[in-house]
N, C-alpha and C positions, 0 to 999 in steps of 0.2 A: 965455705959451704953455702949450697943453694938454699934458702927458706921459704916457705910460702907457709901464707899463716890462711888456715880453712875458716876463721873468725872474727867479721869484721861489720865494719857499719859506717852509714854514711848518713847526714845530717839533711845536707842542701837540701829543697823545696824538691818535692811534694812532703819530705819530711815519713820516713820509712824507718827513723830509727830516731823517738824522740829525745834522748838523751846524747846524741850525737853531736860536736860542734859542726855550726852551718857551712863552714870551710871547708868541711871533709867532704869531697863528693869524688865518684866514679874516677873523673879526670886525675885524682889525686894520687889514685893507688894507677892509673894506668901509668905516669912519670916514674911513680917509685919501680917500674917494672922494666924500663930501662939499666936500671944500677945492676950490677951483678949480685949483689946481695939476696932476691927476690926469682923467685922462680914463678910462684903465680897466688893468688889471691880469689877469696869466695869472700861477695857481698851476701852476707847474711844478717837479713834487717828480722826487724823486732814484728813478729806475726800481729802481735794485741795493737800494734801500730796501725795495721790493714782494718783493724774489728773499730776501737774509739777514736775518735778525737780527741786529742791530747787537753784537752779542756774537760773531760768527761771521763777521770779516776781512769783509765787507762792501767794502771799498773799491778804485776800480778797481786799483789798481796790486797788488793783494792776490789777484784774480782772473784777468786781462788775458791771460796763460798759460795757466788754468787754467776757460776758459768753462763746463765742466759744471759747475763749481759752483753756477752761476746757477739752476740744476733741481733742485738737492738735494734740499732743503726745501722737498716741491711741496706739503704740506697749508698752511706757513705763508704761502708764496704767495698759493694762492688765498685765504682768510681774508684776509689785506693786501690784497688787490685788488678782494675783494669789499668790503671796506671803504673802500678809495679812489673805485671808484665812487659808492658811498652818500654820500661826503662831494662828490663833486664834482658829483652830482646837486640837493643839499639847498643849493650856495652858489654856483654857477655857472649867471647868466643868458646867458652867450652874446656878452654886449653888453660888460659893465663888471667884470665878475669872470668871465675863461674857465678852462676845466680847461687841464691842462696835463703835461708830461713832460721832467725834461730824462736822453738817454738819453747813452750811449759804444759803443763797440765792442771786442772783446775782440781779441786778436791773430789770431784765423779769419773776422773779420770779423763775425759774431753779435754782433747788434746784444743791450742788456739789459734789454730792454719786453718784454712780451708780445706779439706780433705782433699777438693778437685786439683789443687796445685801439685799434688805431687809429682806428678809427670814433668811439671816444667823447672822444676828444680835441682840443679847439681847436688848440695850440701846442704841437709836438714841438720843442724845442732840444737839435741835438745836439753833445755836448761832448767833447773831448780835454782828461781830468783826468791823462793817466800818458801818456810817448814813455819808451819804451825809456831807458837814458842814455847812451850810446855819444855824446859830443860830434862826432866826427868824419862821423857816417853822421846827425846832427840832423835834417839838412831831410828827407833819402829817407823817415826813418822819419815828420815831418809830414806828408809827403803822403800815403806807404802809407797810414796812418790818415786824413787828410782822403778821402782815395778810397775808404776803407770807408763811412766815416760818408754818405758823399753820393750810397752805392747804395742809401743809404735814403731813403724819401720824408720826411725831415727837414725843416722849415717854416726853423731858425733855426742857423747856426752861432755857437755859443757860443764868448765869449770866443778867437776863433782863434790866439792867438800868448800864450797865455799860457802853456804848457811849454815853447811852444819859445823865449818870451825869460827862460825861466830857465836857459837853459845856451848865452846869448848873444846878443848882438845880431842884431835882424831885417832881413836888406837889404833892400833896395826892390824888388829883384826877384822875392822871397820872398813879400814881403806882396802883390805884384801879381797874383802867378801865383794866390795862394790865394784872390783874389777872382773874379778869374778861373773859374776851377773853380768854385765859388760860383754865380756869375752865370749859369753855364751850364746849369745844374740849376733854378736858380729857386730860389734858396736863399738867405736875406737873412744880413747880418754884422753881426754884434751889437759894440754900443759897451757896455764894462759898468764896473757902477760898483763893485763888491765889492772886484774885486782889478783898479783902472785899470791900463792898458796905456799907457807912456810917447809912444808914438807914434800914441794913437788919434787926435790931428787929423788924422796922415796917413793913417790907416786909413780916418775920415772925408771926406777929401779926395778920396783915390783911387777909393773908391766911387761919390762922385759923380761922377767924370770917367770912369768904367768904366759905370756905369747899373744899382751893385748895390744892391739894397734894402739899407737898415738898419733892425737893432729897435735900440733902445734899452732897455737890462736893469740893474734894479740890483742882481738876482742876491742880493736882502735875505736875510741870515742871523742879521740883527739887527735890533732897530728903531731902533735908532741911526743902520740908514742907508737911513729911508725918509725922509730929506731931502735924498740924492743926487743928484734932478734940476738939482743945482745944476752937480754934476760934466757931467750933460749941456751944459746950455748953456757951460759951459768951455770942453766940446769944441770943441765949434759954433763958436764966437768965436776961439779959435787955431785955427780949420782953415782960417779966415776962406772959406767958403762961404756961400753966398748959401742960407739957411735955405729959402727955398720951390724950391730944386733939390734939396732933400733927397728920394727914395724912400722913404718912412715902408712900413715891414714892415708890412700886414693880414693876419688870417689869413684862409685859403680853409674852404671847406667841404668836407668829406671825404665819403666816400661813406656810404653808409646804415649802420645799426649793425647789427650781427648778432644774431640771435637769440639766442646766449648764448655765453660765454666757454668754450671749449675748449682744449684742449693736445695 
């Protein structure tokens, strides 16, 4: 089977995805796209990457309260952004290598892209890296945030239940509802391989009994795990679903680019 994982990142300079190893760049997933294993791949680097410098609290849970930060440093901004474009103009054909985003939401909802980028980008995946930690009020606060992230025209919900099963088991009614909401939007649910999700055959499962696209993501921060399409077909095989009812995520075409990037 063909895999192309919608979820990925790459480290090398200008540095677009800081938690990424420096090894990881462009060239890296173009080789892998030679193998047959690989059908095609979306650089989707870290938005708040384009906003801070990695010296300057950068990470959502560091921000999440505090969303002007995102605007602070608007010369280093554009400079990073004028350079993401250049890079994702010079290694993205569209077909087998697409550009890409994966963004969050702050606590007022502001989302942490640019709003002018969307034109230029194949795959927006958007992610819940930080919930509040209040155990008691868990899910309110999943959804409050899942119902931010999904008033945005977001292509891909990343990793969905990955804060929220770090401070506890996910019921069945939890995972349903959130597909649900998903599905309703036109928004596909990503199975990822970085940091697996104990229940993603039922994640798997249920998507395909609900009729919600899935990407598959290995969400690569290392090259060590750009041989996780194995962890895919794992999925698949404990989900025990019949592979061709699978909804494979494509991306769409977004509307025309604009003439130039403003603020």
């Amino acid at each position: 089977m063909l895999w192309s994982s919608w979820h990925n990142h790459t480290g090398d300079d200008p540095r677009f995805s800081y938690c990424a190893d420096r090894d990881l760049s462009p060239d890296v997933y173009r080789r892998l796209l030679r193998h047959s294993t690989w059908q095609s791949f979306a650089l989707t680097e870290h938005a708040f990457a384009l906003a801070l410098p990695d010296d300057c609290d950068p990470w959502p849970f560091q921000w999440y309260y505090q969303p002007q930060r995102l605007w602070t440093h608007r010369a280093f901004r554009e400079d990073k952004t004028a350079r993401y474009l250049e890079r994702m103009g010079k290694v993205c054909d569209g077909q087998r290598i697409l550009s890409g985003m994966e963004v969050e939401v702050a606590c007022d909802g502001s989302l942490s892209m640019e709003a002018a980028l969307w034109p230029y980008i194949h795959v927006v995946v958007g992610s819940m890296h930080f919930l509040p930690n209040e155990p008691t009020t868990r899910f309110a606060e999943h959804f409050r945030q899942l119902d931010m992230l999904l008033e945005h025209p977001i292509d891909i919900l990343g990793h969905p239940f990955r804060e929220l099963s770090r401070r506890g088991p996910v019921p069945d009614e939890i995972l349903e509802e959130t597909l649900l909401r998903a599905r309703e939007v036109g928004v596909a649910v990503e199975i990822n391989a970085h940091m697996p999700f104990e229940r993603d055959p039922d994640v798997l499962a249920c998507a395909v009994r609900l009729g919600v696209r899935v990407a598959f993501g290995l969400d690569a921060h290392h090259r060590s795990e750009l041989g996780l399409h194995t962890y895919f077909a794992q999925v698949v095989a404990d989900s025990a679903v019949n592979p061709d009812t699978i909804r494979h995520f494509e991306p769409i075409s977004k509307t025309p680019k604009p003439r130039q990037i403003v603020r």
